[in-house]
N, C-alpha and C positions, 0 to 999 in steps of 0.2 A: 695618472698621477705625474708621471712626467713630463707630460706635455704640459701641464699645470704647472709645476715648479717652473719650467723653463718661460711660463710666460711671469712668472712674479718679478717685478723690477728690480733693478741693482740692490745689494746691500749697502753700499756709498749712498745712493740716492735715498733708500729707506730711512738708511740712518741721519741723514740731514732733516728728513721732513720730520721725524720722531723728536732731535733737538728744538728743531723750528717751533713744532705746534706745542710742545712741553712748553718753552719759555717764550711762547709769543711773541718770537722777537729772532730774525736772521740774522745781527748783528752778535745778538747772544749766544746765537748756537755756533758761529762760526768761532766765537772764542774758546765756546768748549770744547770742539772739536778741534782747531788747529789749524784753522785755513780760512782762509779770506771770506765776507762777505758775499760778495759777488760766487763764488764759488758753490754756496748753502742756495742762492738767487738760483744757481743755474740746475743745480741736483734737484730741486725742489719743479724746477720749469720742465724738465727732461720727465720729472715723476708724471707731473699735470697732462703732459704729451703723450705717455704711452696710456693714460687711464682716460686721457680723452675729456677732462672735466678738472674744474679747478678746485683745489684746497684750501685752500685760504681764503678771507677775507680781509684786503690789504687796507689797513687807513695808518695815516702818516708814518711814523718808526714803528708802530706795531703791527703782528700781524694775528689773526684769529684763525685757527681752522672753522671751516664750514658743518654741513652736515656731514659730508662723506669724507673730508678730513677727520671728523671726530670718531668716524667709523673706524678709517684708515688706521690712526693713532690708536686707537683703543686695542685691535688685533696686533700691530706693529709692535708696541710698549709690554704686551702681554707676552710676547713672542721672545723680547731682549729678556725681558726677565726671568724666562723660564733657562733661556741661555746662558745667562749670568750662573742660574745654579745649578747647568751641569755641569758647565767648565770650572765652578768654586767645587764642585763635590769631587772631579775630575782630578784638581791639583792639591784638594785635601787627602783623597785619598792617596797619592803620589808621595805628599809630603808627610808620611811615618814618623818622622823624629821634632816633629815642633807640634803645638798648642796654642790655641787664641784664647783668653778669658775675659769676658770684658765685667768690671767691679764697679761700684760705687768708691769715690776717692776715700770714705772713710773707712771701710772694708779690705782696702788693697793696701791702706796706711796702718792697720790694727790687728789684722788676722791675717791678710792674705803675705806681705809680703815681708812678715816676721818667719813665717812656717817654709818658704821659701827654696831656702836652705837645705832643709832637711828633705824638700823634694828630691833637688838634685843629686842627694845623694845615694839615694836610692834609684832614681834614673839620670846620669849623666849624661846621657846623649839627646836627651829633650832638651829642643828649646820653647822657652813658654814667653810671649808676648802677653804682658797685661793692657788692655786697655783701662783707663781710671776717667772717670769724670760720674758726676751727679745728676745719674738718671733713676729713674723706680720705676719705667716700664720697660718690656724688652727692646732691644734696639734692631732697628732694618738690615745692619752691617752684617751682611753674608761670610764678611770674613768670620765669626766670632763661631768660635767652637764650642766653648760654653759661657753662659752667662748665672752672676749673682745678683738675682735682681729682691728687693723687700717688695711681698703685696701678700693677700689675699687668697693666691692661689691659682689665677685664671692666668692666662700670657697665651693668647692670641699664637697658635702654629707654634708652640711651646712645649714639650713633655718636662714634670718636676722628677729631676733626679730622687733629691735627697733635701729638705727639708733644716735649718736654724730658727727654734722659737726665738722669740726677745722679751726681756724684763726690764723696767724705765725706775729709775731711782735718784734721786738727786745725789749728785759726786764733785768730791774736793781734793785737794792736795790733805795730804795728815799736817805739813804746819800752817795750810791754811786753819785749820780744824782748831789745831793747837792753839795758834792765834787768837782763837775769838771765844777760846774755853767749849769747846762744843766735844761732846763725848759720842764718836762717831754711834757705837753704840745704842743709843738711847734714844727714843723717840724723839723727834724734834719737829714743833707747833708748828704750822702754814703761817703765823705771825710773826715768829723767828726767823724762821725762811725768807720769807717776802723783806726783811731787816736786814739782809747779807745781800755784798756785792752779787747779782747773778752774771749769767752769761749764756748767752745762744746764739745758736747756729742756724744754720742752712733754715731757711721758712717759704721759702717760693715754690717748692715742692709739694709742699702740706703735708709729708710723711713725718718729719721729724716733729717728733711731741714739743710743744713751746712749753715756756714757762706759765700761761697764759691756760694753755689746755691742761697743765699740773694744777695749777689752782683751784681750778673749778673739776676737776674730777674730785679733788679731797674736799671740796664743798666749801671754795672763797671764791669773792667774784674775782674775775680777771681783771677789774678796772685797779686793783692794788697793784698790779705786778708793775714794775718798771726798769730789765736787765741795764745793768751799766755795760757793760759790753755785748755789742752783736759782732758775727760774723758771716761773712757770704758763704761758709760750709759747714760743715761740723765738725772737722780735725780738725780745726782752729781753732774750734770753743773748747776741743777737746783740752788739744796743747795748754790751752791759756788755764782751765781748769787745774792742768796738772804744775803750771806756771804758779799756783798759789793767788791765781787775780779772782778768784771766785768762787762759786756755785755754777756748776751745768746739768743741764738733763742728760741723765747717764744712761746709756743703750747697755744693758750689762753683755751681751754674745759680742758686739762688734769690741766694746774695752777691758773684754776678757783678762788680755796685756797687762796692760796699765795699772789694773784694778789686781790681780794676783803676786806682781813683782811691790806692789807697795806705794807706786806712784800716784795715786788713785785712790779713796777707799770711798763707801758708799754712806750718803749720810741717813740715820734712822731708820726706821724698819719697816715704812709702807713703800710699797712695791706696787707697780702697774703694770699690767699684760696688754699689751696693743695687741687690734687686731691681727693684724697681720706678721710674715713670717719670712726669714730670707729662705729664699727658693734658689737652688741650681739647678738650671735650667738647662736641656739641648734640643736643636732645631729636629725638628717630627721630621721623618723620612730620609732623613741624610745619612748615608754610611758613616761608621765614623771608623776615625783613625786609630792603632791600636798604642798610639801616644794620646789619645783623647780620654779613654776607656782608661787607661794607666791613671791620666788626673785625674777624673773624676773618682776613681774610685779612691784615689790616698785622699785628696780632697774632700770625701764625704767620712771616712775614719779621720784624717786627721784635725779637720776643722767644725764640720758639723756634728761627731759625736762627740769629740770633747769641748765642745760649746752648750753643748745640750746635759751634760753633765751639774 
């Protein structure tokens, strides 16, 4: 076994031919690594020299690995990555007093970073990094300690902590409400509805229910609908909902908020259950930190059971 390791080539050199053959391109990988062209040319020539056989196939600016390049790559890439998560699980467990949680931005805008507060106070010495942006699958980012992801259930090298059902209801300002005589109250016809300014969000994803999928679950065609305001997320349609500019499709667990202080109320009395469920999530196999273990567990009392409430 030693004599083995001792013949395996440089790590400098491994790791140029790993950028190389990832981005098919020497000029690429010398950028991502930090050093010159020529430099990637000559680690990658030095690798070809000690295996006796070449990597690559070169045509103009690009380059392709071969057969035994794609071997080479395949073992190499598989090799960084297991590296990658000993030295993340190495300095997770080191790092005791921080937390990563990566949310969806309407999630970290509505639940997560109202309740916040009331973390810190009860753990002071944590720090907690939220990541935010609009994703609904789990993400590759090793750093994340736990994730809130909406689906189904399944997440790929995922264990589900703790569980958030959701309820979809169409929601307004009270003087939008007031304004147009509408008794939040009261049942209110898909013909009245489809008659009010609407408003939606986020649709590139497919998760968030449209106004479109509201209509035809209550049994009108979609070709009625026509929101006067879209937005590229759903705190936007939220905001603007609670702005008095409209009608939005109301996520009732994520605008818990909104909808209890008064900003918010729900119009009518049909209710929709989507499939699926926000899920917290944490990576299978990983130690965790006993700053992890700490959020997750105020985080499953403090947001998921009185969300599910």
């Amino acid at each position: 076994m030693r004599r083995l390791r001792r013949s395996i080539p440089s790590l400098g050199a491994l790791n140029a031919f790993e950028a190389a053959a990832r981005l098919q391109s020497f000029t690429a990988a010398a950028a991502e690594l930090g050093v010159t062209q020529a430099a990637v040319s000559r680690r990658v020539k030095e690798l070809e020299i000690a295996l006796d056989t070449r990597l690559f196939i070169r045509a103009n600016r690009r380059v392709q690995a071969n057969d035994a390049g794609l071997e080479l790559f395949e073992a190499v890439n598989e090799s960084f990555d297991k590296i990658a998560v000993a030295i993340d699980n190495i300095r997770s467990a080191a790092a005791v007093d921080s937390v990563t949680i990566g949310v969806s931005l309407a999630f970290a805008h509505f639940r997560l970073i109202p309740a916040l507060t009331a973390f810190h106070t009860l753990y002071p010495d944590i720090r907690v990094r939220v990541i935010s942006e609009d994703v609904w699958t789990h993400s590759p980012d090793q750093s994340l300690d736990l994730e809130l992801r909406y689906g189904t259930g399944h997440f790929d090298g995922q264990a589900i902590i703790a569980s958030l059902p959701e309820v979809v209801f169409p929601v307004c300002s009270p003087d939008f409400a007031a304004h147009h005589s509408i008794d939040p109250a009261q049942e209110i016809t898909g013909a009245t509805l489809a008659d009010l300014p609407l408003i939606e969000g986020e649709q590139r994803s497919g998760r968030f229910l449209s106004w479109g999928q509201w209509f035809r679950w209550i049994g009108m065609p979609a070709t009625s609908v026509s929101p006067r305001l879209q937005f590229s997320n759903y705190s936007d349609a939220a905001y603007a909902a609670m702005n008095g500019d409209g009608v939005a499709v109301g996520w009732g667990s994520l605008l818990q908020r909104p909808i209890s202080d008064g900003r918010l109320v729900a119009l009518g009395t049909t209710r929709f259950t989507p499939p699926g469920q926000h899920h917290l999530l944490v990576k299978k196999g990983r130690s965790q930190k006993k700053s992890v273990e700490a959020f997750a567990e105020w985080f499953t009392q403090a947001l998921v059971q009185s969300g599910s409430r």
